[in-house]
Steps between C-alpha positions, in 0.01 A plus 500: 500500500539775766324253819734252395809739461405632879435121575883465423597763686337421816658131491838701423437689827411217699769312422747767619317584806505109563857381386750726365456762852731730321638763786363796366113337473282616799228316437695161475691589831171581709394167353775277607471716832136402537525122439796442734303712779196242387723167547636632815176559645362202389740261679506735830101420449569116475712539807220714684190265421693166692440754839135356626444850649587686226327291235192493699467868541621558156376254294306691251823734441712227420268326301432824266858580498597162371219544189662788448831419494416213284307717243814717455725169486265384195448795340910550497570149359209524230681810427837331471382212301303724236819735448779220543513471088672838492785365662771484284651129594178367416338407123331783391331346223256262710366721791413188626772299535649808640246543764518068577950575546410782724254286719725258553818746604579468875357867569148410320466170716557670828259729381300255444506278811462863721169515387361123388442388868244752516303385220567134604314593817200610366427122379694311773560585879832413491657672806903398350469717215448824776887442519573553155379838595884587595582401151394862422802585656710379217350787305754727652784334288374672173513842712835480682811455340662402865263175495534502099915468615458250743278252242807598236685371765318161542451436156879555479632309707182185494722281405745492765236560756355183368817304552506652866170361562564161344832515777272632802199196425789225443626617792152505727404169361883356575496630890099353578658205339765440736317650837185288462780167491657679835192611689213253415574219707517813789193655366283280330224776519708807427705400228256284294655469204724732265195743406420541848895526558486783218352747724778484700765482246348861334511686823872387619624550123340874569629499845159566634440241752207488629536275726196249436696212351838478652777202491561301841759291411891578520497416127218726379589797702845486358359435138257822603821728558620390159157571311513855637874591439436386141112699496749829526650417184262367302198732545779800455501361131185696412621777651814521351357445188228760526813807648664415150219513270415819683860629495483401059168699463673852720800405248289535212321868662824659648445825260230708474394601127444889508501789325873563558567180365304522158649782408815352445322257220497692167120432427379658841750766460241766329219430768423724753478447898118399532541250189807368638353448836191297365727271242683432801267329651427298220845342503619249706855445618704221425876385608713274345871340513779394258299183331191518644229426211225788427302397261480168359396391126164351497377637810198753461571853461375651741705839486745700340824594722698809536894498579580767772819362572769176383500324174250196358577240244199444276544169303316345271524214230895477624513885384558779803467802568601745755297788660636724776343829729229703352367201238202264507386200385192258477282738344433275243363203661231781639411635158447189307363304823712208424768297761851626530759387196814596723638439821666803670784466705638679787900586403544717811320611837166685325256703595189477286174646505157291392242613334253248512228470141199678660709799610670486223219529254383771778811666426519559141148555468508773765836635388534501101821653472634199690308275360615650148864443627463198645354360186770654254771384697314143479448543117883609410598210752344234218768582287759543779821271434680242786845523550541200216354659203161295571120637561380433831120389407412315191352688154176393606508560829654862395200554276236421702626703823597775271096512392398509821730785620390703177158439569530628899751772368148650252286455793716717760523739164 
């Protein structure tokens, strides 16, 4: 009983030190420290080894260096994989099936591909897969939230940056089109057909030009000028597209949750500095205007949000409710692990605060007195009444959520 109580605990520890990284962990952050020092070495090495000199006088430093760096790369997504079952958003009760969602998440497969050439190439000499080497790179986008931003900001915006592209390649295959029918008769040789004329087309639509396929006619030189005043515009797309997506995401961040701040919210009120400081950094900000949808019913709950400022509709079933500064809601959904049965509304310009489910569960485990308030205010809010008379969550709904907050309510004591 005791091996596999410390058993438990060690996977508990592991699995902070290797994905919650709360601030106040040392362990976690020399950790994270040592595996982005790892990745960055590692590519500087791939870069290094292409220098004959270098890889010739080096050879057996790079070669020991890359089985090490592999080693630590396998040992940290074994790692992942066994622990990934503790993560909240996956089913706890088949550590397996949990484990298989977890391997196929974006972050498990980049994992994944950092170190597989490696192993490839002890059966195969195949000297492509040395490239995939630089996949290890990718690594760094669990580690820092600036390249965690900017593939928010992709995933975003995908969908117009995939109409862009459709625009840029109708466009490239449009202006080989018409300068192959200009220039082949001119240049046979050069201008071959409209793949060859491709070439061309990509680096005037870029503005590029370099040089080795160029128009001689009257005709195609003044089609040429046209390609390039419309390459300005239509590789600006992306850009444009990208500055807004990045302008949404410093919308979204343009407070700073801190200590200050939580004090004005009635269930941090009793905390003291230190506390304050490390719930602070547990919480992540979150703007929104007049209409702008928070939460939406059906969607998973992922966390509970806190009102530091403006006033949210929650509506439900046609019933609504309204919650202003100070207040909370989606608890629930966290509790009794189930989708959300509301839809909350922005009425005004709000501030909110997110607490996501791990740090929440972090939260009122490590803090009882606000988990104890958290919870009460939850369990009084079953019977809570809409402005029309009506209960906001069915009687079975109520019932089971209120069994679940009793039983979490006896375990916090």
């Amino acid at each position: 009983m005791a091996s596999g109580s410390e058993a438990k605990k060690f996977r508990r520890r592991l699995y902070e030190i290797l994905e919650i990284s709360a601030i106040d962990d040392k362990v976690s952050s020399l950790f994270d420290g040592f595996i982005i020092t790892m990745i960055l070495l590692n590519v500087a090495m791939v870069v290094l080894e292409t220098s004959e000199l270098l890889h010739s006088d080096y050879r057996p430093l790079f070669h020991w260096f890359d089985i090490f760096t592999i080693a630590v790369f396998t040992v940290e997504y074994l790692a992942r994989v066994w622990v990934s079952d503790m993560q909240s958003h996956y089913p706890r009760n088949k550590p397996w099936r949990a484990r298989l969602h977890y391997m196929m998440s974006p972050y498990a497969l980049i994992d994944l591909i950092a170190i597989l050439p490696f192993y490839l190439g002890l059966y195969w000499d195949l000297r492509i897969l040395r490239v995939f080497r630089l996949v290890r790179l990718l690594k760094l986008f669990r580690y820092s939230p600036a390249l965690a931003t900017l593939g928010r900001v992709f995933y975003a915006e995908r969908r117009a940056l995939l109409a862009a592209g459709v625009i840029v390649m109708g466009l490239m295959v449009f202006s080989a089109s018409i300068i192959y029918y200009l220039e082949h008769e001119a240049q046979p040789e050069v201008f071959a057909s409209i793949p060859h004329s491709m070439w061309w087309a990509m680096a005037t639509l870029t503005t590029v030009g370099y040089g080795d396929m160029a128009p001689v006619t009257t005709a195609g030189r003044a089609f040429g000028g046209v390609v390039m005043v419309c390459g300005l515009g239509v590789f600006a797309l992306p850009v444009g597209i990208l500055a807004s997506g990045f302008a949404a995401e410093i919308r979204d961040r343009e407070f700073i949750v801190n200590k200050d701040l939580l004090g004005q919210v009635p269930i941090f009120a009793d905390l003291g500095p230190l506390p304050l400081s490390r719930v602070a950094g547990l919480l992540k900000a979150r703007i929104f205007g007049p209409s702008d949808v928070i939460a939406r019913r059906g969607d998973e709950a992922d966390g509970m949000f806190i009102i530091l400022s403006g006033e949210v509709e929650i509506a439900t079933d046609g019933r609504k409710l309204r919650m202003a500064s100070g207040e909370f809601f989606g608890e629930l959904g966290l509790l009794a692990e189930r989708r959300r049965n509301f839809t909350a509304t922005a009425r005004s310009r709000c501030q909110l605060m997110m607490l996501q489910k791990a740090d929440f569960l972090h939260l009122i485990t490590e803090n009882p007195d606000i988990g104890r308030t958290i919870l009460q205010i939850a369990l009084d809010r079953l019977g809570a009444f809409g402005a029309d008379g009506e209960v906001l969550i069915d009687e079975r709904e109520m019932a089971r959520s209120r069994r679940t907050i009793e039983r979490a309510l006896q375990q916090l004591g």
